[in-house]
Biopython code that builds the backbone (N, CA, C, O; Angstrom):
import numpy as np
from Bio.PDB.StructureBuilder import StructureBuilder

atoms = [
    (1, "UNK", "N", (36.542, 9.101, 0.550)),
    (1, "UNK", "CA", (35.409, 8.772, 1.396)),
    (1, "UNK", "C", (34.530, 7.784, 0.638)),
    (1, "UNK", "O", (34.175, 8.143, -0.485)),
    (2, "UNK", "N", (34.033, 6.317, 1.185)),
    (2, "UNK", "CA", (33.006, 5.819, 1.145)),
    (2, "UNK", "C", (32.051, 5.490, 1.414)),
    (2, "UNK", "O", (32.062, 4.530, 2.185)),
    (3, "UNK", "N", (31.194, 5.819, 1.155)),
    (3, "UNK", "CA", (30.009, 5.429, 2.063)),
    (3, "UNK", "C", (29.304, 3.836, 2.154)),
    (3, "UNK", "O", (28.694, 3.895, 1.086)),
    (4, "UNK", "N", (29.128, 3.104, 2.444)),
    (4, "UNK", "CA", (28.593, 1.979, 2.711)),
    (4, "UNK", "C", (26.672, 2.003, 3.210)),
    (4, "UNK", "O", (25.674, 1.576, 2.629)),
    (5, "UNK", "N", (26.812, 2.504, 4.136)),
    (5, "UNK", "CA", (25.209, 2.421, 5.046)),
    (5, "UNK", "C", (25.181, 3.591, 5.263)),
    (5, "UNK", "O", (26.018, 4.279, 5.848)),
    (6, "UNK", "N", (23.766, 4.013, 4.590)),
    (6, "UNK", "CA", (23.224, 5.182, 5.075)),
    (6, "UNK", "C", (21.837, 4.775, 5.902)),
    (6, "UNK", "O", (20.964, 3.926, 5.718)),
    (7, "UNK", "N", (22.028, 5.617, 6.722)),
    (7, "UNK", "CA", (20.942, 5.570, 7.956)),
    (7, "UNK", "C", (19.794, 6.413, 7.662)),
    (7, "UNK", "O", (20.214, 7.547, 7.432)),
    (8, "UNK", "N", (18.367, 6.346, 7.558)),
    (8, "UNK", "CA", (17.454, 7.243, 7.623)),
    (8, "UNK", "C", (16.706, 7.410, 8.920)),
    (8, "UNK", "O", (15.996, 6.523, 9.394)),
    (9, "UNK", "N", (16.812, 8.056, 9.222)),
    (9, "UNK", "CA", (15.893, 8.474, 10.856)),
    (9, "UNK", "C", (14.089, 8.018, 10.799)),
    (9, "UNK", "O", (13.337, 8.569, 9.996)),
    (10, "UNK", "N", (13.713, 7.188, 11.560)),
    (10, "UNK", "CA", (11.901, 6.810, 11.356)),
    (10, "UNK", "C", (11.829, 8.340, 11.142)),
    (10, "UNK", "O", (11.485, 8.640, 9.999)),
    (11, "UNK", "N", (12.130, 9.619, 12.166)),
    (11, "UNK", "CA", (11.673, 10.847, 11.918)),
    (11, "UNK", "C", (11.758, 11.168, 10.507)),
    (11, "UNK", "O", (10.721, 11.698, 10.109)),
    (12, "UNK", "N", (12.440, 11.057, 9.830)),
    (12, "UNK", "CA", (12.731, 11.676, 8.581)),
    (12, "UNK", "C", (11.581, 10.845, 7.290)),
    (12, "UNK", "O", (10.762, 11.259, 6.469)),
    (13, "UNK", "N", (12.134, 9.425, 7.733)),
    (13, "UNK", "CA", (11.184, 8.635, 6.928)),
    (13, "UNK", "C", (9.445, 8.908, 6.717)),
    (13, "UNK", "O", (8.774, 8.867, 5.685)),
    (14, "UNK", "N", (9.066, 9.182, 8.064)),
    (14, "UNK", "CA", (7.753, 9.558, 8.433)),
    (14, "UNK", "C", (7.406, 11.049, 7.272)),
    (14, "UNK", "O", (6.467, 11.205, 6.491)),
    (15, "UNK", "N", (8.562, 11.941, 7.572)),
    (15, "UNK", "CA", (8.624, 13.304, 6.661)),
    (15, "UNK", "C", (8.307, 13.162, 4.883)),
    (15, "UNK", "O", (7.765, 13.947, 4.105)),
    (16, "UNK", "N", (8.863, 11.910, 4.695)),
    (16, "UNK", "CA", (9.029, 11.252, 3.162)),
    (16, "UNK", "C", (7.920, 10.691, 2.718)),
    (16, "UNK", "O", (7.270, 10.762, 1.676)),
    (17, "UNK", "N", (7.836, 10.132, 3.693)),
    (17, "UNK", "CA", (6.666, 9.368, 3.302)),
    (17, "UNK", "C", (5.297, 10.710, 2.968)),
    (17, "UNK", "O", (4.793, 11.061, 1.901)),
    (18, "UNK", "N", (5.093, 11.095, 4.131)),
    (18, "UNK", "CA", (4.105, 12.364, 4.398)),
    (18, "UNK", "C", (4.174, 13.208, 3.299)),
    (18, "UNK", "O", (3.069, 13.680, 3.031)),
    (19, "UNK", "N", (5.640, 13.801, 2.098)),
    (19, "UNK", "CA", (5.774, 13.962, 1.186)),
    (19, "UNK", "C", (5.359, 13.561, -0.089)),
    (19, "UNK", "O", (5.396, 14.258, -1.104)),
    (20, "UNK", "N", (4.846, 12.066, 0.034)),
    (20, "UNK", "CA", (5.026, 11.540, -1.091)),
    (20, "UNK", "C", (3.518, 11.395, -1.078)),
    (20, "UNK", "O", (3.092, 11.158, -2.209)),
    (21, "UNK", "N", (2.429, 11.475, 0.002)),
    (21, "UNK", "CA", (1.398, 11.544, -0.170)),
    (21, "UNK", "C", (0.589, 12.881, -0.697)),
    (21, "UNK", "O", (-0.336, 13.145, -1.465)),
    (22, "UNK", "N", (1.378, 13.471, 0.066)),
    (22, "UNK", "CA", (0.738, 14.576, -0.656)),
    (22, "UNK", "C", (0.975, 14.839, -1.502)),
    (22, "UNK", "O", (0.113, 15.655, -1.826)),
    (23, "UNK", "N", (2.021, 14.675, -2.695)),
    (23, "UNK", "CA", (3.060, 14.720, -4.022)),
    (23, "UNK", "C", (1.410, 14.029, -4.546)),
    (23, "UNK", "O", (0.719, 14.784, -5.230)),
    (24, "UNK", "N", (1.081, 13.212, -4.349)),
    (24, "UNK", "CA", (0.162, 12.053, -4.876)),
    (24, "UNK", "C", (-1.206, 12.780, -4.798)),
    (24, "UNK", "O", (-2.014, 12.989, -5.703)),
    (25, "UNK", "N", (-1.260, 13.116, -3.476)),
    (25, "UNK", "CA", (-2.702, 14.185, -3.362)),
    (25, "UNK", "C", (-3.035, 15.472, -4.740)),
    (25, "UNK", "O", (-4.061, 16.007, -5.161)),
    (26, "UNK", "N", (-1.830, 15.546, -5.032)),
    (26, "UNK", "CA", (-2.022, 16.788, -5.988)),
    (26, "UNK", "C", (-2.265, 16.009, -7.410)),
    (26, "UNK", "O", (-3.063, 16.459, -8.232)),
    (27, "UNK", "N", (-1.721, 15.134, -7.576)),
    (27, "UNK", "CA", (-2.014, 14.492, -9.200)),
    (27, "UNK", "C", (-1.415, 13.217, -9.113)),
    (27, "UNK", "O", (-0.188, 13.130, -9.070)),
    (28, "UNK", "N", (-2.041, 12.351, -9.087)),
    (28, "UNK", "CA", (-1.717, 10.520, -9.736)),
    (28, "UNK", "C", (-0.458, 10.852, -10.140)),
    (28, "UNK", "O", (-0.140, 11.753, -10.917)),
    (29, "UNK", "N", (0.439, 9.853, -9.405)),
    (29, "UNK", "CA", (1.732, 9.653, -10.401)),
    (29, "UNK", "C", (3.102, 10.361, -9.570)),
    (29, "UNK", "O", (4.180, 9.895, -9.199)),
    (30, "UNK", "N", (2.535, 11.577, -9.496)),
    (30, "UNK", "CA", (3.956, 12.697, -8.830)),
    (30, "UNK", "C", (4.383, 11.860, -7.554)),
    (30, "UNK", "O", (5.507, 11.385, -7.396)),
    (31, "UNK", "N", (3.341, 11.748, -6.677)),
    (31, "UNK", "CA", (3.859, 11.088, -5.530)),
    (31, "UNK", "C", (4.879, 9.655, -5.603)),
    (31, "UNK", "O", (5.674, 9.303, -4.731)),
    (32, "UNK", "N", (4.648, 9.097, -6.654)),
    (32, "UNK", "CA", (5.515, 8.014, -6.359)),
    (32, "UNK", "C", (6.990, 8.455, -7.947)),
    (32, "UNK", "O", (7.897, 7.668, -8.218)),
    (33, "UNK", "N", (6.820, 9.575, -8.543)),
    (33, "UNK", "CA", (7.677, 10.040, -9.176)),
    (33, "UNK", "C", (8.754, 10.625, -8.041)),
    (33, "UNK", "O", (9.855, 10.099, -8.203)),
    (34, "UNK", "N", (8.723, 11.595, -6.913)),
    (34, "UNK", "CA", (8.865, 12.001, -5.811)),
    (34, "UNK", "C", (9.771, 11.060, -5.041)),
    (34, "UNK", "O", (10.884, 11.374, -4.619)),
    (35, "UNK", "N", (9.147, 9.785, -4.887)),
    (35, "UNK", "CA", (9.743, 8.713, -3.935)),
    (35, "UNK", "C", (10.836, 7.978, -4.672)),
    (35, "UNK", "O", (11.772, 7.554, -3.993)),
    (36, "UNK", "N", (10.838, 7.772, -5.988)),
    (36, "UNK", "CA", (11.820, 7.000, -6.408)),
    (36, "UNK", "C", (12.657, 8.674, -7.111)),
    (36, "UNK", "O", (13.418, 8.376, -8.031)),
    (37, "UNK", "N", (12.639, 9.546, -6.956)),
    (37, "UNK", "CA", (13.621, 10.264, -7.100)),
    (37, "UNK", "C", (14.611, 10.317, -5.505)),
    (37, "UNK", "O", (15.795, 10.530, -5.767)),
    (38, "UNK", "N", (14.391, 10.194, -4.253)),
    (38, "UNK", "CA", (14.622, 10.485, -3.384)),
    (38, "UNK", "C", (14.955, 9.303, -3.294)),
    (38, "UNK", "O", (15.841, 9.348, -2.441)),
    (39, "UNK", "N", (14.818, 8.007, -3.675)),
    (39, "UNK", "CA", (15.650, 6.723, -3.615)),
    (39, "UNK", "C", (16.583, 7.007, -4.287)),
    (39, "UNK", "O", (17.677, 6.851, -3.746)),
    (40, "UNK", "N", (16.566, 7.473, -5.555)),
    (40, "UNK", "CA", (17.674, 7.554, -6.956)),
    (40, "UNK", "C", (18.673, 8.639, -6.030)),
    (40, "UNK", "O", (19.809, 8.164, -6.024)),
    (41, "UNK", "N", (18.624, 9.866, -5.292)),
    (41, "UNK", "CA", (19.533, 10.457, -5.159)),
    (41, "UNK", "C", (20.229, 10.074, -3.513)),
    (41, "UNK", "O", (21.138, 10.693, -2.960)),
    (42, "UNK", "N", (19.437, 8.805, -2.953)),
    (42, "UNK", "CA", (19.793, 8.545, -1.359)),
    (42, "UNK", "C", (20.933, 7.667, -2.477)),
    (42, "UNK", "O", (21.913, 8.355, -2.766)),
    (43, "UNK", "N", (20.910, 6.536, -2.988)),
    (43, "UNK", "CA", (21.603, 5.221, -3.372)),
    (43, "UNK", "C", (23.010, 6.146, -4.410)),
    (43, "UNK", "O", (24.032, 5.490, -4.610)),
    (44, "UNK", "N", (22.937, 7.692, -5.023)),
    (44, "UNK", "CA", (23.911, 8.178, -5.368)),
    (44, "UNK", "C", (24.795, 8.544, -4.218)),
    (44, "UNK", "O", (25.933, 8.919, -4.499)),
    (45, "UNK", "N", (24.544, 8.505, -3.343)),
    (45, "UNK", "CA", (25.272, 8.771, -2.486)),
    (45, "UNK", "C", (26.654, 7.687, -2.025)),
    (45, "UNK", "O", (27.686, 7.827, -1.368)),
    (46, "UNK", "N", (25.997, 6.581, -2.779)),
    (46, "UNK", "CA", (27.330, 5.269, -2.608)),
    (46, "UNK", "C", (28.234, 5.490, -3.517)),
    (46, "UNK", "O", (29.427, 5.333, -3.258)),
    (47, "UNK", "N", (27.838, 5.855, -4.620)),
    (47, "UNK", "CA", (28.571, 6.579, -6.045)),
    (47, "UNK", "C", (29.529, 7.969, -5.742)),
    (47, "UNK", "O", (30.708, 7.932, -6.094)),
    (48, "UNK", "N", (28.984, 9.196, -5.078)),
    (48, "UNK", "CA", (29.429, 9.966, -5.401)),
    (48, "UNK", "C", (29.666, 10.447, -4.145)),
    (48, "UNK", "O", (30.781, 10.964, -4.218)),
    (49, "UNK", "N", (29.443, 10.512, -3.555)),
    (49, "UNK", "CA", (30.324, 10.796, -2.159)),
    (49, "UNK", "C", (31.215, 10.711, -1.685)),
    (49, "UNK", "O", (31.678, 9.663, -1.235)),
    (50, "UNK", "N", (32.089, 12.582, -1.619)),
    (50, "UNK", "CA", (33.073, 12.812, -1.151)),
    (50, "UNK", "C", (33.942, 13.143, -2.764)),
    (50, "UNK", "O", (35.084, 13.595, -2.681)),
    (51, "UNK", "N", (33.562, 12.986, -3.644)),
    (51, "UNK", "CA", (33.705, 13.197, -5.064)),
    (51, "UNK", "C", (34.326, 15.254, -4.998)),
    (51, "UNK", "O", (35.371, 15.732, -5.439)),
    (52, "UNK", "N", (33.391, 15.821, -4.417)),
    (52, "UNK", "CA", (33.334, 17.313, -4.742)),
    (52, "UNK", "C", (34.556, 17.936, -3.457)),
    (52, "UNK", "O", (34.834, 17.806, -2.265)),
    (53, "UNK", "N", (34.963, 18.629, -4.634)),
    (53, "UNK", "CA", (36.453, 19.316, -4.346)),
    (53, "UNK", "C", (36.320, 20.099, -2.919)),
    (53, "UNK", "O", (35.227, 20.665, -2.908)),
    (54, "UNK", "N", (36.949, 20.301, -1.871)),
    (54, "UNK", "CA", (37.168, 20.859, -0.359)),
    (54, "UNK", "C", (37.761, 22.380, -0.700)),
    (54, "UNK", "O", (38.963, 22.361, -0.966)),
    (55, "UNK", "N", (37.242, 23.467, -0.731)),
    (55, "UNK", "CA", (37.859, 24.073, -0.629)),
    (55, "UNK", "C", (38.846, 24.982, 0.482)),
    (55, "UNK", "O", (39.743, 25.799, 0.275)),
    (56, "UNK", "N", (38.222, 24.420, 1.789)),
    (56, "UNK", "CA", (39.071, 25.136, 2.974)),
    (56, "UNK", "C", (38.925, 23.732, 3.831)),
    (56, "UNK", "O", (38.328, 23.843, 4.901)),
    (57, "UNK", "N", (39.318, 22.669, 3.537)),
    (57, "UNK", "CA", (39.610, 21.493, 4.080)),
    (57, "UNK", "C", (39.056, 20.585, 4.276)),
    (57, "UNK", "O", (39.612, 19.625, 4.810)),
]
sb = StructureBuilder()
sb.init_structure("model")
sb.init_model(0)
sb.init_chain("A")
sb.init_seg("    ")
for serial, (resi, resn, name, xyz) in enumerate(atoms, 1):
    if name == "N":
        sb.init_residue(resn, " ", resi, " ")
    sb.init_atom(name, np.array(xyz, "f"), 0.0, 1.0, " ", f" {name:<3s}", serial, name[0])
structure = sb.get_structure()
């Protein structure tokens, strides 16, 4: 399996975003620590996807 394009839903995006403010609301910094972790593990997904073993098919 490869993945090429991943799609994010405005719904979801809106959710992330809304995440990352409040990540930010609580202490300088987290919020945008937050957002580029959730970039770092969307863009692993071109890397490692489909990698992990099937066990019932």
């Amino acid at each position: 399996m490869n993945i090429k394009n991943i799609q994010v839903l405005l719904e979801a995006e809106t959710d992330l975003e809304e995440g990352r403010f409040f990540y930010e609301s609580q202490e300088q910094g987290v919020g945008e620590y937050f957002w580029d972790s959730l970039l770092s593990d969307i863009e692993s997904l071109i890397i490692y996807a489909g990698v992990h073993s099937k066990a019932y098919g």
